[in-house]
PDB file of N, CA, C, O and CB in Angstrom:
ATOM      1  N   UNK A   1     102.109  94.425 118.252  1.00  0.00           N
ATOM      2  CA  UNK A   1     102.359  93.055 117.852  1.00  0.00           C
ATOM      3  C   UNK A   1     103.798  92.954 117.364  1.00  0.00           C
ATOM      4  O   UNK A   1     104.345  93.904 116.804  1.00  0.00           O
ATOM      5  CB  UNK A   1     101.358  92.595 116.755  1.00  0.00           C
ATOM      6  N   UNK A   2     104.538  91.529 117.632  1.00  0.00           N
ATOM      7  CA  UNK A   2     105.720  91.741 117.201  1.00  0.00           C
ATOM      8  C   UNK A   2     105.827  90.798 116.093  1.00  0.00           C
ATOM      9  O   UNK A   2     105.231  89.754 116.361  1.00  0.00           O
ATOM     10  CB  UNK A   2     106.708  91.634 118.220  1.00  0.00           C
ATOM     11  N   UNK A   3     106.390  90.798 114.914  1.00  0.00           N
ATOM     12  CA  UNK A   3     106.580  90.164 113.871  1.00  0.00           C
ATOM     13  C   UNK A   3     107.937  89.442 113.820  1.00  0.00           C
ATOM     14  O   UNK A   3     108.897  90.166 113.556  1.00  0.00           O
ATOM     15  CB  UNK A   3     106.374  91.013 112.885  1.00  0.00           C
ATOM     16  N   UNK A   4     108.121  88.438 113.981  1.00  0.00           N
ATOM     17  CA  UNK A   4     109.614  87.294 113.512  1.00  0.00           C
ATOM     18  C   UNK A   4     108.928  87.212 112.156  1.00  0.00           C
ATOM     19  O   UNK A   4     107.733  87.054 111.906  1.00  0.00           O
ATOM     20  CB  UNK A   4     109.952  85.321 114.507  1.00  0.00           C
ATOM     21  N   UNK A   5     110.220  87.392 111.147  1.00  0.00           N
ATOM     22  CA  UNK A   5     110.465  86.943 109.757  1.00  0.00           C
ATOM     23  C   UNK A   5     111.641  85.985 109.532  1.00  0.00           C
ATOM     24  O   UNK A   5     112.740  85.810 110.058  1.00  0.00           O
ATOM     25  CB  UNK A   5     110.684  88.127 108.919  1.00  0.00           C
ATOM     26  N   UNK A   6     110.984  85.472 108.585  1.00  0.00           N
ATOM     27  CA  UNK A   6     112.148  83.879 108.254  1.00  0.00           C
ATOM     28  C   UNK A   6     112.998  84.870 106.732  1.00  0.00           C
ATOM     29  O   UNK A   6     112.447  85.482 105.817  1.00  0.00           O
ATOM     30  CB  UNK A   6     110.746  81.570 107.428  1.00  0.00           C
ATOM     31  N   UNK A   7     114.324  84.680 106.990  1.00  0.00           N
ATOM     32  CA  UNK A   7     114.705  84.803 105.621  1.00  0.00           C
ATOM     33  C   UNK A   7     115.772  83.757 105.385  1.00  0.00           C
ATOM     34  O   UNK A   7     116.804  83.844 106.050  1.00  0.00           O
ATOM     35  CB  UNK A   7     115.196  86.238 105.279  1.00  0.00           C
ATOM     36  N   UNK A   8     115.644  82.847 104.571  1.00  0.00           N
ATOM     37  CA  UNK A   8     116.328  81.841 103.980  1.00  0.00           C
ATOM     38  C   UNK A   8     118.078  82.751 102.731  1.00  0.00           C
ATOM     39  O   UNK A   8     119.264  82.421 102.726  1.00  0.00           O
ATOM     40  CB  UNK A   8     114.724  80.881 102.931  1.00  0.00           C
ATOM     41  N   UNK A   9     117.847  83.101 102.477  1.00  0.00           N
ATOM     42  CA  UNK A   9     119.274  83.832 101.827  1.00  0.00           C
ATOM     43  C   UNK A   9     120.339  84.443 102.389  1.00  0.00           C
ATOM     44  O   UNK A   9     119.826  85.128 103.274  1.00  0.00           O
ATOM     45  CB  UNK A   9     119.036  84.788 101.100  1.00  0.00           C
ATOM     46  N   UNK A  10     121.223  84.576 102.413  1.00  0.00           N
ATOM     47  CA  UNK A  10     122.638  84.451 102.882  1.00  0.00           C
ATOM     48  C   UNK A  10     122.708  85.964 101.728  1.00  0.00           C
ATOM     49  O   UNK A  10     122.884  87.054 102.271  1.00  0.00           O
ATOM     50  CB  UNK A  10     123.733  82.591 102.519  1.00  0.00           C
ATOM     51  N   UNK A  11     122.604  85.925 100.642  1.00  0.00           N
ATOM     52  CA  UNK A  11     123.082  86.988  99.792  1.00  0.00           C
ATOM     53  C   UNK A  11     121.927  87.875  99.259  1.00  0.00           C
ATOM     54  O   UNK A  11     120.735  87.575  99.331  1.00  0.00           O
ATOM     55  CB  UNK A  11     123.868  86.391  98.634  1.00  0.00           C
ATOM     56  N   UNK A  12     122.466  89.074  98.682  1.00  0.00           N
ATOM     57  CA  UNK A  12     121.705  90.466  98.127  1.00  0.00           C
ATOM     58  C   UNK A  12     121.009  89.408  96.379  1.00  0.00           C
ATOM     59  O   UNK A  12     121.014  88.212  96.087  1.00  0.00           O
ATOM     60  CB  UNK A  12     123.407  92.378  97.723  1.00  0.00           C
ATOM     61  N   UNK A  13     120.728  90.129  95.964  1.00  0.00           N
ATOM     62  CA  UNK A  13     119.965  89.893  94.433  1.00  0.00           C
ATOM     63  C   UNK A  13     120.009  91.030  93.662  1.00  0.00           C
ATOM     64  O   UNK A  13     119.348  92.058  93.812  1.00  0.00           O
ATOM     65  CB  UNK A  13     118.388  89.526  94.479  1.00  0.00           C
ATOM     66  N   UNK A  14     120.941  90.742  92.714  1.00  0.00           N
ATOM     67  CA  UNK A  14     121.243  92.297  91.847  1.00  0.00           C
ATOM     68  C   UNK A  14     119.592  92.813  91.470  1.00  0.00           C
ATOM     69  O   UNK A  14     118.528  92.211  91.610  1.00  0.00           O
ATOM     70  CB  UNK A  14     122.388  92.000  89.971  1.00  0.00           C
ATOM     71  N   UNK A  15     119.882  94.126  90.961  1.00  0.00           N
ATOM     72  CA  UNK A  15     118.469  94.871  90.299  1.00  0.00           C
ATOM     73  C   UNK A  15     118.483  94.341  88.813  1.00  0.00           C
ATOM     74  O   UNK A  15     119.487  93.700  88.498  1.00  0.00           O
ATOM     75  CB  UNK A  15     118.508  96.810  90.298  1.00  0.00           C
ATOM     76  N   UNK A  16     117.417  94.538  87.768  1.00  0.00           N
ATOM     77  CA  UNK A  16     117.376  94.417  86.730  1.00  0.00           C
ATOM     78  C   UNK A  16     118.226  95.220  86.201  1.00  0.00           C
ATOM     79  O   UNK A  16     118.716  96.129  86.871  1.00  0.00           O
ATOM     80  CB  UNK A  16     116.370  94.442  86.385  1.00  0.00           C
ATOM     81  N   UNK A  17     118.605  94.985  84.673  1.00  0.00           N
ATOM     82  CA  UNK A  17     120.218  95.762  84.124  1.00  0.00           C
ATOM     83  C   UNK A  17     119.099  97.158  84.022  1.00  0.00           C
ATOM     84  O   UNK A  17     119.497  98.003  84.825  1.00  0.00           O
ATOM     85  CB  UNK A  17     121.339  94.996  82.048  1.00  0.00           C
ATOM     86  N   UNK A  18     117.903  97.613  83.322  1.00  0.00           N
ATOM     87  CA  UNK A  18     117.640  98.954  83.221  1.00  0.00           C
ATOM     88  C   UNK A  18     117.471  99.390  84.849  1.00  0.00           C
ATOM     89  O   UNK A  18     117.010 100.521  84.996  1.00  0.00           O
ATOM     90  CB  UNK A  18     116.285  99.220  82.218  1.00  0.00           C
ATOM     91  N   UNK A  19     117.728  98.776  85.876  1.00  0.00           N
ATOM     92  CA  UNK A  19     117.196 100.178  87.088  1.00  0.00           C
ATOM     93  C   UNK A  19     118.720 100.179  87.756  1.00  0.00           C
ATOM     94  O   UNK A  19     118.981 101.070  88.563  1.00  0.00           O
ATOM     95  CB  UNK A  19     115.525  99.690  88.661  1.00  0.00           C
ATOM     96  N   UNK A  20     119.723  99.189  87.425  1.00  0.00           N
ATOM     97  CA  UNK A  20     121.220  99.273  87.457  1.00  0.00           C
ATOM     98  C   UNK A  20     121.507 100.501  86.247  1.00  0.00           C
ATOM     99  O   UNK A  20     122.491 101.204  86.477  1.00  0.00           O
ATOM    100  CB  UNK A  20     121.998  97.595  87.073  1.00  0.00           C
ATOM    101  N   UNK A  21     120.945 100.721  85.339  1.00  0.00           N
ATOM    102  CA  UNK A  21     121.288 101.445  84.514  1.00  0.00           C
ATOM    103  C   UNK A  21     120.979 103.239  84.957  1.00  0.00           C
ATOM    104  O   UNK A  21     121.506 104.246  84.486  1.00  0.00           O
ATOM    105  CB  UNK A  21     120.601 100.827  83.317  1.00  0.00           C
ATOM    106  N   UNK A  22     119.783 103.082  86.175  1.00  0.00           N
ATOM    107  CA  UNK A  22     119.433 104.344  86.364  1.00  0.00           C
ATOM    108  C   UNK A  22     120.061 104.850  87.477  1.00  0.00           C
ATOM    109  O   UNK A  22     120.551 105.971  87.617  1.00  0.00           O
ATOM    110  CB  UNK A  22     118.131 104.490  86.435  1.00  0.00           C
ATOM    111  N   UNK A  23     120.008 103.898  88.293  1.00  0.00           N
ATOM    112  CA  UNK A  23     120.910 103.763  89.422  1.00  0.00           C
ATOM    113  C   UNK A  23     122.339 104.586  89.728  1.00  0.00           C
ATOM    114  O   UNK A  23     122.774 105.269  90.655  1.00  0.00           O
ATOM    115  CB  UNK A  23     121.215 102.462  89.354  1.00  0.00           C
ATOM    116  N   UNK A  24     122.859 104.097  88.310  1.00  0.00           N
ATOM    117  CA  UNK A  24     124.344 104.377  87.826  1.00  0.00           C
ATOM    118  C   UNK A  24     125.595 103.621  88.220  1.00  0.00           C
ATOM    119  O   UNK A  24     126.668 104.164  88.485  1.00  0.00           O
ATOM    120  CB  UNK A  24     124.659 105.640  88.196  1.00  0.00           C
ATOM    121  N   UNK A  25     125.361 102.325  88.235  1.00  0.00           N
ATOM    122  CA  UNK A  25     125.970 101.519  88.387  1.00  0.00           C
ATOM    123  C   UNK A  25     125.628 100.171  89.149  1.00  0.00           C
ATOM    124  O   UNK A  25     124.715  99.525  88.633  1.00  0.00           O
ATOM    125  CB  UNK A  25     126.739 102.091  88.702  1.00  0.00           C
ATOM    126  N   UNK A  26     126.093  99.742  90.067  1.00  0.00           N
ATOM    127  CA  UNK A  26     125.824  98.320  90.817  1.00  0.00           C
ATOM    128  C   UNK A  26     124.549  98.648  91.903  1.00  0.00           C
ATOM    129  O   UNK A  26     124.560  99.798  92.343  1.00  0.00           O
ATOM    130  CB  UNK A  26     127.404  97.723  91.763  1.00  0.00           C
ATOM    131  N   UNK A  27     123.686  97.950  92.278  1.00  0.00           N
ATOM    132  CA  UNK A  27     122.938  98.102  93.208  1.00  0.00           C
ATOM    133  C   UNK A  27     121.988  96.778  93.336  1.00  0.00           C
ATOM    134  O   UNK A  27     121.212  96.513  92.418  1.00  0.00           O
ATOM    135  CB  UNK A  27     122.298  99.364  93.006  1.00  0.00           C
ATOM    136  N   UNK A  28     122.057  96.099  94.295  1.00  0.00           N
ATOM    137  CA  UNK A  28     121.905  95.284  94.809  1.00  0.00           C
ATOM    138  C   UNK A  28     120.408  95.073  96.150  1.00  0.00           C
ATOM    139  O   UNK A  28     120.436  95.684  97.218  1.00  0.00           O
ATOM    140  CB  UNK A  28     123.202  95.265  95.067  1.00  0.00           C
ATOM    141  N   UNK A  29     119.290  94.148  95.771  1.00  0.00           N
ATOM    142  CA  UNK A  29     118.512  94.215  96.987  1.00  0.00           C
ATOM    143  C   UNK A  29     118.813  92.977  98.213  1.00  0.00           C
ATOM    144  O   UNK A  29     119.377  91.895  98.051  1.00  0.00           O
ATOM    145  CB  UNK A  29     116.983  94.154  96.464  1.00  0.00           C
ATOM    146  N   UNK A  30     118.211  93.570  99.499  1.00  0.00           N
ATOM    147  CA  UNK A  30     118.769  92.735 100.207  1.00  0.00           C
ATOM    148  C   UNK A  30     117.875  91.293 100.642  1.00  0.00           C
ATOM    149  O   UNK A  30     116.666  91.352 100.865  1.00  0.00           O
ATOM    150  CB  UNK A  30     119.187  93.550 101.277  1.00  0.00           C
ATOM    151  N   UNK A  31     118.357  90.505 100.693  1.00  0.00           N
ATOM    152  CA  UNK A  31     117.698  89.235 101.077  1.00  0.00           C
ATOM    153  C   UNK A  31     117.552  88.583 102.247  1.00  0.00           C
ATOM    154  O   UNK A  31     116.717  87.722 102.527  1.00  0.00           O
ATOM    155  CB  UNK A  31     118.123  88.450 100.521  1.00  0.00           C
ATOM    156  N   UNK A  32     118.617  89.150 103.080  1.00  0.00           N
ATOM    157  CA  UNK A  32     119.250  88.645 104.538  1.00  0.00           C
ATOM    158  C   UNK A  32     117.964  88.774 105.691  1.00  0.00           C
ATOM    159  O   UNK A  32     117.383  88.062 106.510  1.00  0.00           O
ATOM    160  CB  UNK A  32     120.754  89.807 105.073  1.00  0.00           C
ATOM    161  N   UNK A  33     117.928  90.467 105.066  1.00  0.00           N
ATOM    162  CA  UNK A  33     117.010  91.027 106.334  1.00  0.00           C
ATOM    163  C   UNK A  33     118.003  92.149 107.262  1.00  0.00           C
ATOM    164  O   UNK A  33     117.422  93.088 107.806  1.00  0.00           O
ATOM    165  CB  UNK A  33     116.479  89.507 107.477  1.00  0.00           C
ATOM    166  N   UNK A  34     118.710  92.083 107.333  1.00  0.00           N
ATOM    167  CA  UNK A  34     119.333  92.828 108.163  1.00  0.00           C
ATOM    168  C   UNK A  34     120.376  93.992 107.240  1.00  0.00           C
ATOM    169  O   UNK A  34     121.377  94.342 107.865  1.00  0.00           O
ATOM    170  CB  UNK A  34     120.087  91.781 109.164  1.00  0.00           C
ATOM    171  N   UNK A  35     120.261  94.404 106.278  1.00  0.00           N
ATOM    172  CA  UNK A  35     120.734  95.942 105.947  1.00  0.00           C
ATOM    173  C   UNK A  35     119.938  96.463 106.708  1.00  0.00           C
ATOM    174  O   UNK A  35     118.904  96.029 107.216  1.00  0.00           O
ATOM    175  CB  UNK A  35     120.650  96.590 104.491  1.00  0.00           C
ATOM    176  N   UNK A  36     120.735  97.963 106.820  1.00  0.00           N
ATOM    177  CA  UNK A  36     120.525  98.997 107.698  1.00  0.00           C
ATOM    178  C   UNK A  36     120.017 100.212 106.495  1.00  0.00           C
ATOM    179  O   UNK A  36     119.423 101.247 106.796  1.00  0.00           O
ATOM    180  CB  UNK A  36     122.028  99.335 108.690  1.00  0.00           C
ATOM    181  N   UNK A  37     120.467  99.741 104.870  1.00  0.00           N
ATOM    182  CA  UNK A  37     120.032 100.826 104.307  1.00  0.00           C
ATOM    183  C   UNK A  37     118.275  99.534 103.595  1.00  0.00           C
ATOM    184  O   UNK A  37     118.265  99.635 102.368  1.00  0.00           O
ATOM    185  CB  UNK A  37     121.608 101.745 102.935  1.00  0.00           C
ATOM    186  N   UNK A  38     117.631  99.015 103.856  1.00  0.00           N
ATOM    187  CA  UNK A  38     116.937  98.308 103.041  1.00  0.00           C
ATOM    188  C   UNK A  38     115.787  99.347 101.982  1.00  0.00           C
ATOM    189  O   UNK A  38     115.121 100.179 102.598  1.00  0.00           O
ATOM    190  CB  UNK A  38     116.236  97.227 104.043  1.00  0.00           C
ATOM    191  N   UNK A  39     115.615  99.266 100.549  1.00  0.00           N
ATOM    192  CA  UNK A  39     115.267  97.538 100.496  1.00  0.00           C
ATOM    193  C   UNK A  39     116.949  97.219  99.735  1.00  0.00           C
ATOM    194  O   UNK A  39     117.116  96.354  98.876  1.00  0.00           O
ATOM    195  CB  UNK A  39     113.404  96.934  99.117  1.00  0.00           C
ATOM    196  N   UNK A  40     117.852  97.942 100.167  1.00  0.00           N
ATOM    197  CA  UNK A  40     119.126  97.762  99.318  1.00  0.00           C
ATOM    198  C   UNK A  40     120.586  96.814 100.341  1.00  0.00           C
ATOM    199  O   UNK A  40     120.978  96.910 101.504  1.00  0.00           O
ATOM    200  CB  UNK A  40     119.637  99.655  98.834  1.00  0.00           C
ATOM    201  N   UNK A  41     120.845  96.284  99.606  1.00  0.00           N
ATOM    202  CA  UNK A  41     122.024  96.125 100.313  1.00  0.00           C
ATOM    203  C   UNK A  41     122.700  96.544 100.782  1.00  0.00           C
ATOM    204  O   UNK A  41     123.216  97.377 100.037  1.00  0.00           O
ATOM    205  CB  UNK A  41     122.544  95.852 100.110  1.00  0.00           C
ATOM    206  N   UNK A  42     123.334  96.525 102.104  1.00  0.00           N
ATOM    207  CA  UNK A  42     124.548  97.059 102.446  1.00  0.00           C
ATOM    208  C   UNK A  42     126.173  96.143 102.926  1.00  0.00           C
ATOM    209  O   UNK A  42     127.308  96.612 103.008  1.00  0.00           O
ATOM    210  CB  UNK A  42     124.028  97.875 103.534  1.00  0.00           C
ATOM    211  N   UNK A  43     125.964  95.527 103.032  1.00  0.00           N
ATOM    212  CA  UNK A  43     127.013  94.061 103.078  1.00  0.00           C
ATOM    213  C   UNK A  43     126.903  93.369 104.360  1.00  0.00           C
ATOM    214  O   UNK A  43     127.730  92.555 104.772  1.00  0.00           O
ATOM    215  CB  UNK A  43     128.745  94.390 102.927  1.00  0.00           C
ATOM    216  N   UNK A  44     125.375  93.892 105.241  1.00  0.00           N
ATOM    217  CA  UNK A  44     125.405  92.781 106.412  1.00  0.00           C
ATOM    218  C   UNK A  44     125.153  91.414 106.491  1.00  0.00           C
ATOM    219  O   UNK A  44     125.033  90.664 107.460  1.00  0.00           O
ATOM    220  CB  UNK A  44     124.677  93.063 107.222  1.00  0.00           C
ATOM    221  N   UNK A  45     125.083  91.196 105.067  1.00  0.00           N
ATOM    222  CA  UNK A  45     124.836  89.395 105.123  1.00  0.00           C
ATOM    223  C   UNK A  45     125.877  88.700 105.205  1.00  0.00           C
ATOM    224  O   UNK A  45     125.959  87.471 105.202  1.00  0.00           O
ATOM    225  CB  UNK A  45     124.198  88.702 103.917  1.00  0.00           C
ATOM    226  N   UNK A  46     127.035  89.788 105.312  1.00  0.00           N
ATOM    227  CA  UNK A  46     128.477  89.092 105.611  1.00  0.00           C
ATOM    228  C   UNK A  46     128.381  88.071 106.907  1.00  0.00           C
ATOM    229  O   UNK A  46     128.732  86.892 106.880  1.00  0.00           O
ATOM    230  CB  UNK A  46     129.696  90.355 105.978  1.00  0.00           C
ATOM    231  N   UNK A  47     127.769  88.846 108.179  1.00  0.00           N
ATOM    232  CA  UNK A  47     128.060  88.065 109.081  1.00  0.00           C
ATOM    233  C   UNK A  47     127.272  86.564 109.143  1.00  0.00           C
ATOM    234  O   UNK A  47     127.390  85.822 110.118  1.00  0.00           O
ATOM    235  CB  UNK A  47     127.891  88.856 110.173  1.00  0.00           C
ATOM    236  N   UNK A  48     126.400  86.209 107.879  1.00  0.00           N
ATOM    237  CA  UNK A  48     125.984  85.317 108.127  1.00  0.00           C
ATOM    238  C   UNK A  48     126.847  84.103 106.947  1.00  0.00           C
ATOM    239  O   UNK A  48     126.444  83.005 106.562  1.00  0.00           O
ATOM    240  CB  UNK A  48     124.493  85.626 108.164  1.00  0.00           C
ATOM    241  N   UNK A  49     127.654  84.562 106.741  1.00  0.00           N
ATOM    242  CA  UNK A  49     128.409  83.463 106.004  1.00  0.00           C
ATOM    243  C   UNK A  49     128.887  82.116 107.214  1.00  0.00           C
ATOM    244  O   UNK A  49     128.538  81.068 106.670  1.00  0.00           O
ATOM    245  CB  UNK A  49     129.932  84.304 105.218  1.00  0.00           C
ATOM    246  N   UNK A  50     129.247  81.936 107.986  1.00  0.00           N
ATOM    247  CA  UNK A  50     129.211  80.602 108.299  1.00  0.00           C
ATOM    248  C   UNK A  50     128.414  80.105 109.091  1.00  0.00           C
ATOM    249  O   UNK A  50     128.653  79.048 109.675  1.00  0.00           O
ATOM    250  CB  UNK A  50     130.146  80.242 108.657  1.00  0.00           C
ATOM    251  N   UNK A  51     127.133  80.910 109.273  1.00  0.00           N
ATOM    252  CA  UNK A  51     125.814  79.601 109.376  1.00  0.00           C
ATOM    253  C   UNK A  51     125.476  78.116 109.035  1.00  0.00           C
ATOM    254  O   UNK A  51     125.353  77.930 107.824  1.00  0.00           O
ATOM    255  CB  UNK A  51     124.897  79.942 108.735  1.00  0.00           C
ATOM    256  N   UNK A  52     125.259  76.775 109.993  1.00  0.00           N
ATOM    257  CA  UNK A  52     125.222  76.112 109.141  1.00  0.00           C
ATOM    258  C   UNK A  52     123.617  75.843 109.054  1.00  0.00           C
ATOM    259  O   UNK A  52     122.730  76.248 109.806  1.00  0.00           O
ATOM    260  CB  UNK A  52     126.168  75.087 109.317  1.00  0.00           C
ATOM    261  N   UNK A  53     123.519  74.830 107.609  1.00  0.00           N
ATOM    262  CA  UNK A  53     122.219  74.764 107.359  1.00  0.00           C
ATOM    263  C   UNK A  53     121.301  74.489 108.158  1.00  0.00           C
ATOM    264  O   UNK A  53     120.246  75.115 108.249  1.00  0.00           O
ATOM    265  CB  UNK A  53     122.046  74.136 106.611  1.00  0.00           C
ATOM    266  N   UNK A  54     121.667  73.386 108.905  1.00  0.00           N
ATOM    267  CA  UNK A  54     120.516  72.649 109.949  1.00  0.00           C
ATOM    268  C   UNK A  54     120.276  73.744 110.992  1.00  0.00           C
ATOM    269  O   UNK A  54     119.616  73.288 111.927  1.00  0.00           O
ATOM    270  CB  UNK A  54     121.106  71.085 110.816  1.00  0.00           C
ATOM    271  N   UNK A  55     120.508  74.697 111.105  1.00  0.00           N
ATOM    272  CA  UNK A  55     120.521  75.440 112.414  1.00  0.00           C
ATOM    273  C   UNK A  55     119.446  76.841 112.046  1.00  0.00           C
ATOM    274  O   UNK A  55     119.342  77.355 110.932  1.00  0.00           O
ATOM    275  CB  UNK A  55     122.337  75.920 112.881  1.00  0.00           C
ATOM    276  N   UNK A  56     118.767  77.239 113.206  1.00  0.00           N
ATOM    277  CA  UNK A  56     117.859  78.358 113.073  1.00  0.00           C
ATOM    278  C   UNK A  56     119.058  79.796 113.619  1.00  0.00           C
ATOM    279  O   UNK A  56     120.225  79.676 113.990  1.00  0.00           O
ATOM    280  CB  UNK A  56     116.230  78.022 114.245  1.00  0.00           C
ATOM    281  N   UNK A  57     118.522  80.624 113.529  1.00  0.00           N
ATOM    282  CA  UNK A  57     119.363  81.895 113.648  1.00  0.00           C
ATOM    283  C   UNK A  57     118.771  83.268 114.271  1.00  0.00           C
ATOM    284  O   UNK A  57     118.347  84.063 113.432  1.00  0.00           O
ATOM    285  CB  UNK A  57     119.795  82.220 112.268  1.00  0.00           C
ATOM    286  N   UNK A  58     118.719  83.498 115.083  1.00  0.00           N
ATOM    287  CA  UNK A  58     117.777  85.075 115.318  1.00  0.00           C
ATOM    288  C   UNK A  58     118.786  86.058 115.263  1.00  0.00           C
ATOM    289  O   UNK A  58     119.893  85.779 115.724  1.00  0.00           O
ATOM    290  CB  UNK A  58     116.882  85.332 116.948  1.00  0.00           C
ATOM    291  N   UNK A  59     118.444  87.829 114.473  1.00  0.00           N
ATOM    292  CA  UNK A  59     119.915  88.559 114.981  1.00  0.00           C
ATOM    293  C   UNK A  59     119.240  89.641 115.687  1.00  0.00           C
ATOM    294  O   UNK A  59     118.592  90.529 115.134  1.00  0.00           O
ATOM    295  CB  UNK A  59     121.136  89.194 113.673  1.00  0.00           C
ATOM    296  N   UNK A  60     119.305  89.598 116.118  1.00  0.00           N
ATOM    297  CA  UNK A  60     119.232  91.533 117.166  1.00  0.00           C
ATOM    298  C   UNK A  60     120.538  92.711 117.143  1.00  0.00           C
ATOM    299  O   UNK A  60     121.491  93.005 117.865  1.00  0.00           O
ATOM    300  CB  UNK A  60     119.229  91.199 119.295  1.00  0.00           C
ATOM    301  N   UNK A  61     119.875  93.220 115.709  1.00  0.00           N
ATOM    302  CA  UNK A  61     121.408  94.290 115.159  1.00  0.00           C
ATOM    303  C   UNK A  61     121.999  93.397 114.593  1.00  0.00           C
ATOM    304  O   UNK A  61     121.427  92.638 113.810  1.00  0.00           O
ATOM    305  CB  UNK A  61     122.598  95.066 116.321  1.00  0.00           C
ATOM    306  N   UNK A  62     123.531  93.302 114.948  1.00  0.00           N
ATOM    307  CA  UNK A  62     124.352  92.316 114.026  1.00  0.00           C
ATOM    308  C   UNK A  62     124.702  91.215 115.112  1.00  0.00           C
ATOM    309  O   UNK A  62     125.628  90.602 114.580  1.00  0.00           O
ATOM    310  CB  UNK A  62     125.846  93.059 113.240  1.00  0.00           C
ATOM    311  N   UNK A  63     124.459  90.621 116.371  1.00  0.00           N
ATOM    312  CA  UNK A  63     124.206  90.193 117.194  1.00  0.00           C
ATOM    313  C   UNK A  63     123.458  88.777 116.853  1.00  0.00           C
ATOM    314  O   UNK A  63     122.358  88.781 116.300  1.00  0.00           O
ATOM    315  CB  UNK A  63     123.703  91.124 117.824  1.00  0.00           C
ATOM    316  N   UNK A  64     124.077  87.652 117.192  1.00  0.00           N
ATOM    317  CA  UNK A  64     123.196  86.322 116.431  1.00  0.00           C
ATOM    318  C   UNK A  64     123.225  85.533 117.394  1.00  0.00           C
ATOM    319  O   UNK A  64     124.112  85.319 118.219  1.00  0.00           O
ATOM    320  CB  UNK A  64     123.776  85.512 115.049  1.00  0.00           C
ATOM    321  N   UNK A  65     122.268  85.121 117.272  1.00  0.00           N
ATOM    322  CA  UNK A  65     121.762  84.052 118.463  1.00  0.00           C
ATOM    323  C   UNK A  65     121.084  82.752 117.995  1.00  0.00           C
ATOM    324  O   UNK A  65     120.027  82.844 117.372  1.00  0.00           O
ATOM    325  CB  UNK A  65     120.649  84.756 119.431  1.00  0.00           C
ATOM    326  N   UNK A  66     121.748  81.268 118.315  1.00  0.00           N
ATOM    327  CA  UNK A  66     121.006  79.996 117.722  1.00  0.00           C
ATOM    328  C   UNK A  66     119.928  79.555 118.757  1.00  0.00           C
ATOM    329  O   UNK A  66     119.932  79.335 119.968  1.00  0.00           O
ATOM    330  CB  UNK A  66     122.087  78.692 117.433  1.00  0.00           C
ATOM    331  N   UNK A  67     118.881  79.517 117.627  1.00  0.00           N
ATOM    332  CA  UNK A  67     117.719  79.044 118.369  1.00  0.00           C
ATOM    333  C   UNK A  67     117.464  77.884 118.546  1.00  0.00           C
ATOM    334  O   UNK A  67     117.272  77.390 117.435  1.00  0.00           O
ATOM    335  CB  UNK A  67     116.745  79.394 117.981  1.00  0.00           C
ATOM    336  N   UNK A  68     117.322  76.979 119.496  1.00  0.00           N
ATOM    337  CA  UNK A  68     117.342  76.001 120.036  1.00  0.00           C
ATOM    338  C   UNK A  68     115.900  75.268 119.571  1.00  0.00           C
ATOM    339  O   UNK A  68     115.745  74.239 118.914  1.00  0.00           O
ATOM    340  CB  UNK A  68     117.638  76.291 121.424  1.00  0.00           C
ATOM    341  N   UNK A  69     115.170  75.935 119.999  1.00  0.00           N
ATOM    342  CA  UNK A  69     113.356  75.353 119.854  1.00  0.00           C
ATOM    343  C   UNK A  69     112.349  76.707 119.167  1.00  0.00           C
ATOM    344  O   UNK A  69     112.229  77.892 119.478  1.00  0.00           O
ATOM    345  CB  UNK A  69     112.524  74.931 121.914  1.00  0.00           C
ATOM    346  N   UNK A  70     112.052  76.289 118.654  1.00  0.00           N
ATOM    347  CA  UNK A  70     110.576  77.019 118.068  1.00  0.00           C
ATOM    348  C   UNK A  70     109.124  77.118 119.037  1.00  0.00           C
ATOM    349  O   UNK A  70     108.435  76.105 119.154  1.00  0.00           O
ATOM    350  CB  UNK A  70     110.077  76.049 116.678  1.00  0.00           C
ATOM    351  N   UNK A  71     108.858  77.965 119.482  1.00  0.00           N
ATOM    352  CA  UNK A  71     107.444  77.475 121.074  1.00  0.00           C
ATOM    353  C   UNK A  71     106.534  78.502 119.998  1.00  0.00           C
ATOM    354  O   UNK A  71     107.063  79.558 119.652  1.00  0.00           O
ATOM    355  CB  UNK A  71     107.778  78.373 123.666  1.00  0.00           C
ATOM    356  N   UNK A  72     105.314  78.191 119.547  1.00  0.00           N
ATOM    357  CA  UNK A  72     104.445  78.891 119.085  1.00  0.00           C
ATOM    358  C   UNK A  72     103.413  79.329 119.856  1.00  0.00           C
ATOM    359  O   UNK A  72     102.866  78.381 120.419  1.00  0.00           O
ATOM    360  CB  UNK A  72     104.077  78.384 118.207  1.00  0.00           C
ATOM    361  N   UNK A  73     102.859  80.539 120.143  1.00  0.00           N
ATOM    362  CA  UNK A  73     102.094  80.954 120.852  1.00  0.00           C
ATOM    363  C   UNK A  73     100.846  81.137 120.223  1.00  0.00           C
ATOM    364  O   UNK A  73     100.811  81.619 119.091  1.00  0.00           O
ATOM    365  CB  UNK A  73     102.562  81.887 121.375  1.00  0.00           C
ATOM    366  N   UNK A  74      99.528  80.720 120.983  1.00  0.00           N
ATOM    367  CA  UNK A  74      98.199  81.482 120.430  1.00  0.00           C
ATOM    368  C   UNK A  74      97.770  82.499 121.054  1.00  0.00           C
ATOM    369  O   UNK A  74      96.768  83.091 120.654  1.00  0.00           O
ATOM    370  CB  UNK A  74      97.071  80.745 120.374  1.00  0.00           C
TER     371      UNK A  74
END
């Protein structure tokens, strides 16, 4: 079965200050969907900085493609 996931965020979400604290410094989870190290950030939500809102998005790798129509299958 193949799974499409929606992720609405553009950016990472820091950790709480104690698991930044264990960590040993900055560490960041990802929101995008597309780090390569997940569940952590790695800075691929860069390429989605000029997305605009009204628009859908698929990526394959770092590879982005606008989706035109939504076709739901049963």
């Amino acid at each position: 079965m193949v799974r499409e996931v929606t992720h609405e965020a553009k950016g990472p979400e820091p950790i709480d200050e104690e698991t930044l604290e264990e960590q040993g410094g900055t560490a960041y989870i990802c929101q995008c969907g597309l780090s390569d190290n997940k569940p952590f950030c790695d800075g691929s939500h860069s390429v989605t900085a000029d997305e605009e809102e009204d628009k859908l998005y698929k990526y394959e790798g770092k590879e982005r493609q606008t989706i035109e129509e939504i076709v739901f299958e049963e």
